[in-house]
C-alpha positions in Angstrom: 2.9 -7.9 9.9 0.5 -11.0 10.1 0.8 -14.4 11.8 -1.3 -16.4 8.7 -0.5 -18.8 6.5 -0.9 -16.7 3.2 -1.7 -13.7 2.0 -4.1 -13.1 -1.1 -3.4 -9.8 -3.1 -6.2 -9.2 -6.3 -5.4 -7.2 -9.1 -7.9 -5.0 -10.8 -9.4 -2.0 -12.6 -8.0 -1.9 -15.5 -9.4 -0.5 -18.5 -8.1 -0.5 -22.4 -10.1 1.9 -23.8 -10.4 1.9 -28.5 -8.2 -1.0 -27.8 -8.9 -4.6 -27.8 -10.0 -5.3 -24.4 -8.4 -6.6 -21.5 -8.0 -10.4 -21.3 -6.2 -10.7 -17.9 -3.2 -10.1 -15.7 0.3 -11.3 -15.0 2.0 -11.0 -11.8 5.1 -11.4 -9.9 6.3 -11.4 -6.7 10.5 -10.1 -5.0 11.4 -10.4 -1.7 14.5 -8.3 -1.8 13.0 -5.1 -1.8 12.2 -5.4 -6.1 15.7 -5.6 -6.6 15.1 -8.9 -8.4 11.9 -10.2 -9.5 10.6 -13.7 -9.6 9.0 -15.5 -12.7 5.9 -13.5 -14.4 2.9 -15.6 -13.8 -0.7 -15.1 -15.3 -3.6 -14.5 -13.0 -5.4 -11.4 -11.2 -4.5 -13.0 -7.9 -1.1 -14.0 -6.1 -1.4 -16.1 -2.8 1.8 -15.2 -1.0 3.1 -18.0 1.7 6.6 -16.8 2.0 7.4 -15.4 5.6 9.1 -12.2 5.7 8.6 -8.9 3.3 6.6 -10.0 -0.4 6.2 -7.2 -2.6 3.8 -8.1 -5.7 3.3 -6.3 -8.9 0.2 -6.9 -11.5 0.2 -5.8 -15.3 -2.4 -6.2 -17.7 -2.7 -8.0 -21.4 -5.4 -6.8 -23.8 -6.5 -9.9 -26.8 -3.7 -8.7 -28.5 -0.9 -9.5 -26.2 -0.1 -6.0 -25.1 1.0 -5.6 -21.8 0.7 -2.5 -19.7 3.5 -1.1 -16.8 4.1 -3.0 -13.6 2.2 -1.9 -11.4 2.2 -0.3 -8.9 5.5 1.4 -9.7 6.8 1.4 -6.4 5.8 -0.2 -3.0 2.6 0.4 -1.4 0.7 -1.1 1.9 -1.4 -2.8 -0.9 1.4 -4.4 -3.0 3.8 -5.2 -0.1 2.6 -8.5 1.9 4.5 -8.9 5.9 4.1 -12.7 7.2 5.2 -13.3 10.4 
């Protein structure tokens, strides 16, 4: 848990090899435990303001509009934001 404003969490890494590259990322954000999510959004980065428990999830999009899995898959200490 944190006592700040907001919290930044990045995506990166990923690769789309023989395919057509990666253009970016899409994110989104639940703060019921990923029972629900929120609206997908574009961008590597999320700035989570919300007190409480924000988990965040990235996928990637290649040039052709492909998306890969949420990820990660379940909750980690990298993908779950605490603001006090």
């Amino acid at each position: 848990w944190q006592s700040v404003a907001s919290v930044t969490v990045s995506a990166s890494g990923a690769t789309d090899a023989g395919g057509s590259a990666i253009a970016g990322y899409e994110h989104r954000t639940s703060t019921d435990g990923g029972s629900t999510w929120g609206a997908v959004a574009s961008g590597s980065s999320a700035a989570i303001t919300a007190e409480g428990e924000t988990l965040v999830q990235f996928r990637a999009v290649d040039n052709a509009g492909n998306t890969g899995a949420w990820e990660p898959s379940s909750a980690t200490g990298a993908s779950t934001v605490r603001i006090d």
